[in-house]
N, CA, C and O of each residue as an XYZ file, in Angstrom:
736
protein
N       0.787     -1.210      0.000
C       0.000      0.000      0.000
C       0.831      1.277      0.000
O       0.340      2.386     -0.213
N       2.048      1.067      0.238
C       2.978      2.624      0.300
C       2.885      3.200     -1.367
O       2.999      4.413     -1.546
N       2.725      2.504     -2.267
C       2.677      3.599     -4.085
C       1.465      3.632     -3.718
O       1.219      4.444     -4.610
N       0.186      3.459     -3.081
C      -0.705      3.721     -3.690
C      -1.079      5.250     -2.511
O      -2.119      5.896     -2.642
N      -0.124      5.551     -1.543
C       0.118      6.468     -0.486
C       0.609      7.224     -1.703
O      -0.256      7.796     -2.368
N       1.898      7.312     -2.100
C       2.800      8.064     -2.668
C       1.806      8.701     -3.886
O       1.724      9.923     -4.007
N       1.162      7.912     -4.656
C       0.234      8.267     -5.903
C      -0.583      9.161     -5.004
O      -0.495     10.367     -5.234
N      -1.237      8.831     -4.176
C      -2.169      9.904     -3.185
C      -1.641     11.599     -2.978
O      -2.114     12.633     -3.451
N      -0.599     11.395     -2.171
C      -0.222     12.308     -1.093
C       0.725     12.299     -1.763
O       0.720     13.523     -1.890
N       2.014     11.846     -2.630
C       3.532     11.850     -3.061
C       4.599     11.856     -2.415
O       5.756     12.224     -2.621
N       3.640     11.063     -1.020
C       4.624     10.828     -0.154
C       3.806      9.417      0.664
O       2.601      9.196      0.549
N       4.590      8.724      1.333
C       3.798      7.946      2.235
C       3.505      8.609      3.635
O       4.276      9.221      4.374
N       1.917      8.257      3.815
C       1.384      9.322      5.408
C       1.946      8.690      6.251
O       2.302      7.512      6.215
N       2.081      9.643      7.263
C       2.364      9.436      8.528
C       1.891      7.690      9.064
O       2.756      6.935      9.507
N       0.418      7.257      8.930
C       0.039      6.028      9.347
C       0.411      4.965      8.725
O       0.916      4.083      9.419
N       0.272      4.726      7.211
C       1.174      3.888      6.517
C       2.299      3.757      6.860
O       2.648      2.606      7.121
N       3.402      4.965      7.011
C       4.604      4.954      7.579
C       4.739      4.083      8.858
O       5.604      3.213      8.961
N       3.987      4.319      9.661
C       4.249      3.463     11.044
C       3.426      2.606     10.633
O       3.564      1.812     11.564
N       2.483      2.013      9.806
C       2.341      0.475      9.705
C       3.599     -0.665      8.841
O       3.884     -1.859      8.933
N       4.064      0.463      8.042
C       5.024     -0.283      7.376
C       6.658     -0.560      8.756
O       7.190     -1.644      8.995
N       6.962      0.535      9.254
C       7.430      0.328     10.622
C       7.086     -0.938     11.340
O       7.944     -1.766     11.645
N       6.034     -1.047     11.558
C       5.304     -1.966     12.828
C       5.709     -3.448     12.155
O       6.008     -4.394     12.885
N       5.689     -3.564     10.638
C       5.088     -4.792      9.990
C       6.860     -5.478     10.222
O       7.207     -6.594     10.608
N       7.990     -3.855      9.654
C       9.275     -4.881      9.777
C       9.766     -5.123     10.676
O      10.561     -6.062     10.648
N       9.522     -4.337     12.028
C      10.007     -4.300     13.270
C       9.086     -6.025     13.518
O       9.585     -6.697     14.421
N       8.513     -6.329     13.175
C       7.477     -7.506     13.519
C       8.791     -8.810     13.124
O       9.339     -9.664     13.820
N       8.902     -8.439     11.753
C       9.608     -9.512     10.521
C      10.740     -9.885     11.576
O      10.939    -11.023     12.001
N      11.621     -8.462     12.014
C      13.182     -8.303     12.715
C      12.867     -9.172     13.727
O      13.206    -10.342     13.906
N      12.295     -8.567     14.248
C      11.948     -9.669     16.102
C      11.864    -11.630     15.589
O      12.574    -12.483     16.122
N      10.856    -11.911     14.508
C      10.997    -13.024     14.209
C      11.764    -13.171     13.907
O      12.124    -14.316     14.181
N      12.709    -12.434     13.182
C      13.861    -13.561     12.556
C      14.772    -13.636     13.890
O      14.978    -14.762     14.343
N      15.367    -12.453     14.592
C      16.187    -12.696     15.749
C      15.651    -13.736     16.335
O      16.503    -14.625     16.360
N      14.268    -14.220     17.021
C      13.799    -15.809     17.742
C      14.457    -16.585     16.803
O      15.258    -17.445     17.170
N      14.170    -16.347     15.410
C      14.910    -17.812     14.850
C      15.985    -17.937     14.161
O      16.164    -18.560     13.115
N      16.897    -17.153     14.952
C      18.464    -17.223     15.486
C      19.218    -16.778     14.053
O      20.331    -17.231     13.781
N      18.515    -15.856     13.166
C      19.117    -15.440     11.935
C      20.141    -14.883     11.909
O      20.031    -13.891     12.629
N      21.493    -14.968     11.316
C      22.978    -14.531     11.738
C      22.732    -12.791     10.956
O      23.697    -12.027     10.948
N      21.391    -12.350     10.358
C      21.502    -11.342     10.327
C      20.139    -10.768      9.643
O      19.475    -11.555      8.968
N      19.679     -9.350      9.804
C      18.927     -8.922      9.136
C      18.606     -7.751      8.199
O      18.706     -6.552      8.462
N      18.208     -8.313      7.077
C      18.720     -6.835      6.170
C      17.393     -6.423      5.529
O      16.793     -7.176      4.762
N      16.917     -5.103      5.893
C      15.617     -4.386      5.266
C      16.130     -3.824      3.944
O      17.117     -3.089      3.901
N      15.282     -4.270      2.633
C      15.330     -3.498      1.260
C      14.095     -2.635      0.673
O      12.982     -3.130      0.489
N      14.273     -1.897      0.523
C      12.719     -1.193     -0.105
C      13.161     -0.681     -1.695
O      14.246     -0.170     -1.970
N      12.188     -0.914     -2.542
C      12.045     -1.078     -3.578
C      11.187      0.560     -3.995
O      11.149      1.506     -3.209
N      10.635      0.563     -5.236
C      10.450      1.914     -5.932
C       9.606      3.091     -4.417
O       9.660      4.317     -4.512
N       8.958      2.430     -3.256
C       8.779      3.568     -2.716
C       9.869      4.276     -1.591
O       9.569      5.048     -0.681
N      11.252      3.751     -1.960
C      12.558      4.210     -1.091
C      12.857      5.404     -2.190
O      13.453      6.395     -1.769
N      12.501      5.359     -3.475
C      13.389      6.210     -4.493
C      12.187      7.054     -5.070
O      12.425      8.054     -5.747
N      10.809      6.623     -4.785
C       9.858      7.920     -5.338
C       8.794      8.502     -3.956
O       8.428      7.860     -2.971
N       8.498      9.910     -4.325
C       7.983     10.489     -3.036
C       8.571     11.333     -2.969
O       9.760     11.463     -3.261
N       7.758     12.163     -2.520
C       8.950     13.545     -1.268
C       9.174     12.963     -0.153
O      10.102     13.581      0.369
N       8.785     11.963      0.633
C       9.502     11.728      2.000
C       9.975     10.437      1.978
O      10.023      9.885      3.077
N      10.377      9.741      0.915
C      11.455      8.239      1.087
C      12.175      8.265      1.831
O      11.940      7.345      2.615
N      13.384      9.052      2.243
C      14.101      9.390      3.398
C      13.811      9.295      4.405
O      14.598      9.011      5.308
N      12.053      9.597      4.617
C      11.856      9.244      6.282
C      10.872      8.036      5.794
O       9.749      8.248      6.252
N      10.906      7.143      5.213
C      10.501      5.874      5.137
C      11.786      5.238      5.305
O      11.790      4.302      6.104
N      12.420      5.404      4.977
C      13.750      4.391      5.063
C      14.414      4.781      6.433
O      15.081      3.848      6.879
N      14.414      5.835      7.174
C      14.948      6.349      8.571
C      13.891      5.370      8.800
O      14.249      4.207      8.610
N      12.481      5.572      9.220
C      11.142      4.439      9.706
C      11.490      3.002     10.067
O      11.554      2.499     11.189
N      11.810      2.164      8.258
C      12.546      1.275      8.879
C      13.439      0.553      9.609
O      13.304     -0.493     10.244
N      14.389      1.281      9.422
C      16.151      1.366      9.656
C      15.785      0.969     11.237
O      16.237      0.071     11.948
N      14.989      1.790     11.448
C      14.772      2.168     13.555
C      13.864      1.190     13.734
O      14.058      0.642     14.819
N      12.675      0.591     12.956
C      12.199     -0.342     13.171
C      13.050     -1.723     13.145
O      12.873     -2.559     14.032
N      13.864     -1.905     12.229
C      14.654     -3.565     12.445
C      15.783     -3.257     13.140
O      16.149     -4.160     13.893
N      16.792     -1.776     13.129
C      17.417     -2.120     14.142
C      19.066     -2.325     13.242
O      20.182     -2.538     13.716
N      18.586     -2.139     11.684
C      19.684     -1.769     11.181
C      19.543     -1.163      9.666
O      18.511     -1.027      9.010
N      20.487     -0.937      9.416
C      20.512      0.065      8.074
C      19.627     -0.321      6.826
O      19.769     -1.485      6.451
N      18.975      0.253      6.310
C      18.214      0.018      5.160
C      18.684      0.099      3.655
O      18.988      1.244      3.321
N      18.807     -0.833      2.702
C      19.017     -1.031      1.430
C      17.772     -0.442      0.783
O      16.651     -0.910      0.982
N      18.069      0.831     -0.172
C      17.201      1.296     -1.170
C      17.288      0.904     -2.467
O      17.671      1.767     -3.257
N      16.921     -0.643     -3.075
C      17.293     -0.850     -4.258
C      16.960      0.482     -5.685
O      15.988      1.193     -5.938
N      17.936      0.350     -6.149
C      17.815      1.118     -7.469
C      16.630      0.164     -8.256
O      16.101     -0.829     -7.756
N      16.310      0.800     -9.804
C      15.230      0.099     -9.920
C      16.245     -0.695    -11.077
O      15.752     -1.811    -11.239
N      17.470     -0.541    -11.936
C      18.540     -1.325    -12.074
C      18.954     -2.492    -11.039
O      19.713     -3.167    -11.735
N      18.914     -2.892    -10.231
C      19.114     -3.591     -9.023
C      17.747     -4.800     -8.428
O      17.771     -5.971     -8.050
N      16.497     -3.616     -8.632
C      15.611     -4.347     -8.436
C      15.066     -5.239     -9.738
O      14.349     -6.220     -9.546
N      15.400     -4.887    -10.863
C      15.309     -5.532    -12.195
C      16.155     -7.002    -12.344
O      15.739     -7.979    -12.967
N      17.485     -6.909    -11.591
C      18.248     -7.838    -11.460
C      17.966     -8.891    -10.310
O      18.363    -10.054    -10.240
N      17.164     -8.163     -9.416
C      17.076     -8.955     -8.244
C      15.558    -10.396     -8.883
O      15.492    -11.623     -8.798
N      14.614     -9.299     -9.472
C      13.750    -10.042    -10.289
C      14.141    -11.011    -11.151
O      13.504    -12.056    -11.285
N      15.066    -10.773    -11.708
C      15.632    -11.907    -12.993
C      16.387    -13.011    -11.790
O      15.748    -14.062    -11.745
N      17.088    -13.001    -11.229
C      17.827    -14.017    -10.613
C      16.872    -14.511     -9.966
O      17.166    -15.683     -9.730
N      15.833    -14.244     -9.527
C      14.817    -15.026     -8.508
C      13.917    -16.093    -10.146
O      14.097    -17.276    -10.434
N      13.299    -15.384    -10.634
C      12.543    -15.510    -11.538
C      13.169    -17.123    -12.393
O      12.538    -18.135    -12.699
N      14.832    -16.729    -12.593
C      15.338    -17.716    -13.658
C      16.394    -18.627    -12.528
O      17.449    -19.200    -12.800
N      15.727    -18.528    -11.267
C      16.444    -19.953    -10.480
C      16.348    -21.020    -10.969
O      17.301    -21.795    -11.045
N      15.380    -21.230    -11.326
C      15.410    -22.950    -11.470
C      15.268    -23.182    -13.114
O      15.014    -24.349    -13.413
N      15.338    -22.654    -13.742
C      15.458    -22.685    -15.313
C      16.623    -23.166    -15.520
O      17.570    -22.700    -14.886
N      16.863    -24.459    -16.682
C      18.154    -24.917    -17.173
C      19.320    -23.785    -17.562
O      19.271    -22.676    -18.095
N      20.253    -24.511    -17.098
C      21.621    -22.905    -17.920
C      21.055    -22.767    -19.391
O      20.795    -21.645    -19.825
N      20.953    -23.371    -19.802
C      20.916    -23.229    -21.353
C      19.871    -23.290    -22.477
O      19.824    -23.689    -23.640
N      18.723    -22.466    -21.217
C      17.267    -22.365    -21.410
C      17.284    -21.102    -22.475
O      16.195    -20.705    -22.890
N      18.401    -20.515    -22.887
C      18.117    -19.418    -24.054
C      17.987    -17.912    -23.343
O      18.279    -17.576    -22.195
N      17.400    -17.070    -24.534
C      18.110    -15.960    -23.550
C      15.786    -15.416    -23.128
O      14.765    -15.605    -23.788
N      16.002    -14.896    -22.040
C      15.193    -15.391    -20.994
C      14.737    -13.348    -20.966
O      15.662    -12.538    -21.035
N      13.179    -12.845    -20.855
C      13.329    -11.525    -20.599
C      11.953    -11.418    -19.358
O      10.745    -11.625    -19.469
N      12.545    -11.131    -18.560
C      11.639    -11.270    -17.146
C      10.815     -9.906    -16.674
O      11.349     -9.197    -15.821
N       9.933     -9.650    -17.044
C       8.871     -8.684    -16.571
C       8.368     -8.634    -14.923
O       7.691     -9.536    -14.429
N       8.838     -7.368    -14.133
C       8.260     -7.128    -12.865
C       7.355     -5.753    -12.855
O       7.855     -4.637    -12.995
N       5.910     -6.005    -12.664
C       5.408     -5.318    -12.760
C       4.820     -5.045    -11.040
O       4.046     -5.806    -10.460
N       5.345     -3.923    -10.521
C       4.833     -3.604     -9.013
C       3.842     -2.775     -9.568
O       3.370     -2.712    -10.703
N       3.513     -1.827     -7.982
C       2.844     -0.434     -8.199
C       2.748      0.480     -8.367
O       1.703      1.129     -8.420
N       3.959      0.869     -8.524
C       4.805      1.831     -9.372
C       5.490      2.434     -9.859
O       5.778      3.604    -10.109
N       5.965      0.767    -10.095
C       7.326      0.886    -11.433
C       7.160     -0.800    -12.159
O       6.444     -1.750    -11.841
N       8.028     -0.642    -13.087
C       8.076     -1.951    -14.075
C       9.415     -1.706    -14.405
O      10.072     -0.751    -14.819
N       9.631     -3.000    -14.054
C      10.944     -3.703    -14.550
C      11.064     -4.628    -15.500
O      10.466     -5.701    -15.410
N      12.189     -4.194    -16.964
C      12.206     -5.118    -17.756
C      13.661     -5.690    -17.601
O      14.722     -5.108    -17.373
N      13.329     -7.203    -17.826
C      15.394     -7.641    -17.965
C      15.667     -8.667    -18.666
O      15.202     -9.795    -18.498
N      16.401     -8.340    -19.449
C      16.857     -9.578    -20.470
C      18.006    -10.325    -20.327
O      19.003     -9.603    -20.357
N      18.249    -11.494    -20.183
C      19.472    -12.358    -20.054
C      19.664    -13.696    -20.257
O      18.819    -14.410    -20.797
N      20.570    -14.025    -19.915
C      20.493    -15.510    -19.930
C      20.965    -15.929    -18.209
O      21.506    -15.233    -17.351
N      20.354    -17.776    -18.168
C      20.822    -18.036    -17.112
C      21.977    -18.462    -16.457
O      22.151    -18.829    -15.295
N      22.766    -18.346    -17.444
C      24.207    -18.787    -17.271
C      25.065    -17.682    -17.558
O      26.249    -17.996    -17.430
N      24.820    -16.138    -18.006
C      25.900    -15.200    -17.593
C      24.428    -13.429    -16.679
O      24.435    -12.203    -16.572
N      23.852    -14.189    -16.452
C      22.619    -13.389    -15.856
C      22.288    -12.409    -16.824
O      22.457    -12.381    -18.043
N      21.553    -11.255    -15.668
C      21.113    -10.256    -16.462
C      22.112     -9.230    -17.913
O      23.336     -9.095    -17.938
N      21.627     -8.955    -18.418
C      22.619     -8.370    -19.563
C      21.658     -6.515    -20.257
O      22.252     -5.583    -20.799
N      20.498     -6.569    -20.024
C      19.599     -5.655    -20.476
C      18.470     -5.027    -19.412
O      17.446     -5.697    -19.279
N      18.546     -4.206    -18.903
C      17.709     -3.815    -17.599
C      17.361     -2.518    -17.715
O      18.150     -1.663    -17.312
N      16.328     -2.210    -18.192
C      15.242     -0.954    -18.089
C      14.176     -0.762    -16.987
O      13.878     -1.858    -16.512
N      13.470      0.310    -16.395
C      12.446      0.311    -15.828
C      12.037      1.726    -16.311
O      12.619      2.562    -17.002
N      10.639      1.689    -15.606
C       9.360      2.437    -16.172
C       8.935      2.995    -15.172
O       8.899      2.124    -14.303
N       8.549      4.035    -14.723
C       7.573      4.604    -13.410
C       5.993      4.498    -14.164
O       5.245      5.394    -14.555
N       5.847      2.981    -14.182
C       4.636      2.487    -14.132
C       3.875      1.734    -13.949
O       3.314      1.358    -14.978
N       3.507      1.228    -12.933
C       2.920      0.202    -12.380
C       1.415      0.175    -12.498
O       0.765      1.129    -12.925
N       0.754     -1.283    -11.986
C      -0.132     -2.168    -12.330
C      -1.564     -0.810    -11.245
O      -2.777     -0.719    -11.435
N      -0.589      0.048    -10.120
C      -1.597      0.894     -9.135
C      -1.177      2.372     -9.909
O      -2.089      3.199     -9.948
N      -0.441      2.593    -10.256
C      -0.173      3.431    -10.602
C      -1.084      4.022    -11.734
O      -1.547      5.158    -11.633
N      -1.396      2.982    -13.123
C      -2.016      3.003    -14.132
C      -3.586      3.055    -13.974
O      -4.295      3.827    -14.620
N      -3.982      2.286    -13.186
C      -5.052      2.142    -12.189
C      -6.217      3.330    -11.781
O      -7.381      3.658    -12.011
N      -4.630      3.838    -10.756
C      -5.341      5.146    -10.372
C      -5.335      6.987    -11.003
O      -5.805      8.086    -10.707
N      -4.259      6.180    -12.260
C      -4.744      7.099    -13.825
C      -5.926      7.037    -14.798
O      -6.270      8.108    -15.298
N      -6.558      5.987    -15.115
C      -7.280      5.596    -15.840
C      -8.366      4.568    -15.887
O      -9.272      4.561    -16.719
N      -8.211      3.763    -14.992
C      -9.281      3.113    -14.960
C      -9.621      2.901    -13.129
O      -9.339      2.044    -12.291
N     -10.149      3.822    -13.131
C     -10.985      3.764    -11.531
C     -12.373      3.808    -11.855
O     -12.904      4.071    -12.934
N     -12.828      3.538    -10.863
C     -14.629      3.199    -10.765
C     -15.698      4.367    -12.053
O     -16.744      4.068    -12.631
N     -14.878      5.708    -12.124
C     -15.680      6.736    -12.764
C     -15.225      6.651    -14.031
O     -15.936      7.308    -14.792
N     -14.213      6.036    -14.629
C     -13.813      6.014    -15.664
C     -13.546      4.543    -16.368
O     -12.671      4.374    -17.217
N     -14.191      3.781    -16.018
C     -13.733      1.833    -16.362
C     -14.375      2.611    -17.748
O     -14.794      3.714    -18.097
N     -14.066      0.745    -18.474
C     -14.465      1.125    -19.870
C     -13.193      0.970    -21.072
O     -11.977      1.106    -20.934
N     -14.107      0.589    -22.434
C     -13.186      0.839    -23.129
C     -12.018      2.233    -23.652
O     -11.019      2.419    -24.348
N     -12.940      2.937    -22.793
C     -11.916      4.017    -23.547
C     -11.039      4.377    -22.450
O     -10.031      5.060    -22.629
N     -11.427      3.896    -21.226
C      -9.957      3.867    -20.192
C      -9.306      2.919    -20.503
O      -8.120      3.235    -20.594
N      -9.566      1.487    -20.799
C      -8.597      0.695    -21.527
C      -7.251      1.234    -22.449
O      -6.040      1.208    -22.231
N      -7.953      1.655    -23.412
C      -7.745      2.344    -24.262
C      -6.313      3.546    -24.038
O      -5.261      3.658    -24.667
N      -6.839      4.262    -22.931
C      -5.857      5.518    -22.286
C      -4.739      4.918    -21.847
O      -3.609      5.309    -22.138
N      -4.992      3.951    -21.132
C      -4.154      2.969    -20.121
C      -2.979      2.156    -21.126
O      -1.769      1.929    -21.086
N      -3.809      1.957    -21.780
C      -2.635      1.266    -23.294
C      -1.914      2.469    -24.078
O      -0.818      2.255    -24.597
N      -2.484      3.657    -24.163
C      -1.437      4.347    -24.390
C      -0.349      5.012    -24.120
O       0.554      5.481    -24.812
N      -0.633      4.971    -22.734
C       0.202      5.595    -21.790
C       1.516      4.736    -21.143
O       2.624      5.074    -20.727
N       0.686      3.238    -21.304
C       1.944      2.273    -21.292
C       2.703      2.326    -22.757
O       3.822      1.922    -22.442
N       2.731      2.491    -23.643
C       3.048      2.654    -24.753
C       4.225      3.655    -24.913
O       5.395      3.335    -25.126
N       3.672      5.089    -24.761
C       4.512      5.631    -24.317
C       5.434      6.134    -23.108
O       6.089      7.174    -23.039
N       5.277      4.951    -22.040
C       6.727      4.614    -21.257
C       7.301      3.483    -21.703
O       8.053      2.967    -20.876
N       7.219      3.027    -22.540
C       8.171      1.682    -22.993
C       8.704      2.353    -24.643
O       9.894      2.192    -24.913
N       7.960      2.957    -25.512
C       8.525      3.238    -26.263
C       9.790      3.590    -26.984
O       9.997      3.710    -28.191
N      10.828      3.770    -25.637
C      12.289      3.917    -26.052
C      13.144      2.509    -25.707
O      14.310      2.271    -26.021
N      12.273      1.706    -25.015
C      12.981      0.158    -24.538
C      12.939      0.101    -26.354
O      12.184      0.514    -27.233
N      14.231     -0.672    -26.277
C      14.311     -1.440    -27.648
C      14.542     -2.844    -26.987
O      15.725     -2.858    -26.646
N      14.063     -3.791    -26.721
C      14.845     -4.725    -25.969
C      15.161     -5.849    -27.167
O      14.729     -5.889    -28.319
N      16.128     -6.798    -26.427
C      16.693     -7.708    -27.747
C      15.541     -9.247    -27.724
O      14.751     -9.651    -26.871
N      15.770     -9.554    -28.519
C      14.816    -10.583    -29.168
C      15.078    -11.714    -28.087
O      16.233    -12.062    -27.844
N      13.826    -12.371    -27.343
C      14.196    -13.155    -26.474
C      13.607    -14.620    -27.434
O      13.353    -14.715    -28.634
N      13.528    -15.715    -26.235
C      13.040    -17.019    -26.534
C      12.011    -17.591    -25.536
O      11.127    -18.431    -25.707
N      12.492    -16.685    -24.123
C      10.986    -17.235    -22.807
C      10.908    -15.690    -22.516
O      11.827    -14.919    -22.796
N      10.061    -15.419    -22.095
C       9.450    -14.530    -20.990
C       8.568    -14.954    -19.930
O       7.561    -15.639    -19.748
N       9.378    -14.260    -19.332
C       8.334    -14.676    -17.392
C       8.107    -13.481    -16.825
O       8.924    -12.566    -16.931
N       6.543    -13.317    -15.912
C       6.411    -11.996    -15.263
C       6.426    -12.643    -13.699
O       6.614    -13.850    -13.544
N       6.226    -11.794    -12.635
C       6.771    -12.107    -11.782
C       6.076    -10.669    -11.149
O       6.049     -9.708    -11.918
N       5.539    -10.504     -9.829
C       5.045    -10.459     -8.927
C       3.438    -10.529     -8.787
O       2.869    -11.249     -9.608
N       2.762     -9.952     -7.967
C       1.340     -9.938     -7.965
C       0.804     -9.577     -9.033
O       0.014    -10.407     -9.483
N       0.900     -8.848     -9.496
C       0.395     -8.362    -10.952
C       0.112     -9.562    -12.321
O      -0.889     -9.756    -13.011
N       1.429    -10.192    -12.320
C       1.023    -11.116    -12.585
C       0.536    -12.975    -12.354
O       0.366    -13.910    -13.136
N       0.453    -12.805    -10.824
C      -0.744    -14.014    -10.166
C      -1.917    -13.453    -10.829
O      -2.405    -13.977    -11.830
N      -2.438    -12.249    -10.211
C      -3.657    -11.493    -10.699
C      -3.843    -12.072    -12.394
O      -4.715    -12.875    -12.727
N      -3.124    -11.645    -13.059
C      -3.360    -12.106    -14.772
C      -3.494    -13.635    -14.624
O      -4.601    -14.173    -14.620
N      -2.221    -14.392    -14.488
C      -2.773    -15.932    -14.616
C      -3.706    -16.460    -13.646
O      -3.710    -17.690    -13.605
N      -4.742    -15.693    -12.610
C      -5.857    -16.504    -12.235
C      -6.615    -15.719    -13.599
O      -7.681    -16.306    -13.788
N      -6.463    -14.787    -14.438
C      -7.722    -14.466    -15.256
C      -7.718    -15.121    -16.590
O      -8.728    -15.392    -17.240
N      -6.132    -15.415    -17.036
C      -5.842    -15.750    -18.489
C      -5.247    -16.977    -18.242
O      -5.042    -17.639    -19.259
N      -4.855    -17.558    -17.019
C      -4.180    -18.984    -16.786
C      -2.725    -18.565    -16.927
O      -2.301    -17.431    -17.150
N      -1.716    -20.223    -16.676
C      -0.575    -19.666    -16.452
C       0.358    -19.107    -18.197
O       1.314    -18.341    -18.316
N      -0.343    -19.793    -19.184
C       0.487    -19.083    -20.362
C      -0.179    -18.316    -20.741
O      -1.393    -18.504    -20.669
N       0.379    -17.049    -21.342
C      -0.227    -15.639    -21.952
C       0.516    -16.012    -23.156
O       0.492    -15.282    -24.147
């Protein structure tokens, strides 16, 4: 819920802030019971968009108790591809892994045997687009419609290279394969 704060307010509120607090300070305490040799908080596109990321990431930091990792969205593109193409053969071809959060998209192209090689992102996500164009007063084909163009023109300068699999990868797309199943 913090992009859909930031899309709001362009920042995360005060209460989100201390629920997102509460939730890792929660995570930290469990992992210390189960004797973890360490714990490391990362925050993803709402550490790097907003006017107050800085005091989201101070928030956490004091909630677990140690320093906070702000992935770049280069970083978080890579972090997606290595999770995504774990268990894929080395020599499964070259592989382009779609992460679509709430607001941002990550594209990455590689293979699984010298990793990522091509990594773009987008400040556009699955809430983001959402709460541009297709909300309750505006559904419809012609918010469809808006929504496709607007993704259009944030990808329009990706040239990406010719793959052989593609995989998407977070909620965004569970959401699609309970509607379209698991191949698109």
């Amino acid at each position: 819920g913090l992009a859909a704060d930031i899309l709001r307010h362009g920042a995360v509120s005060p209460g989100k802030l201390e629920d997102a607090a509460t939730v890792a300070g929660r995570y930290a305490r469990l992992a210390a019971r189960l004797d973890a040799d360490a714990v490391a908080a990362v925050v993803t596109a709402p550490g790097r968009q907003g006017r107050a990321s800085t005091e989201l990431v101070a928030a956490l930091g004091k909630a677990v108790g140690s320093p906070v990792k702000v992935l770049t969205a280069e970083e978080e593109g890579r972090f997606a591809f290595v999770g995504a193409t774990e268990r894929l053969e080395p020599d499964g071809g070259i592989v382009a892994v779609c992460d679509v959060g709430g607001g941002s998209t990550e594209l990455v192209v590689g293979t699984v045997l010298l990793g990522p090689a091509w990594v773009r992102s987008a400040d556009i996500g699955s809430l983001r687009l959402t709460r541009v164009c297709l909300n309750a007063d505006r559904a419809g084909t012609k918010a469809v419609d808006r929504a496709r163009q607007i993704v259009a023109r944030e990808l329009e300068e990706f040239d990406a290279p010719q793959v052989e699999v593609a995989l998407a990868v977070c909620g965004s797309a569970r959401a699609a394969a309970k509607i379209a199943g698991r191949r698109l």
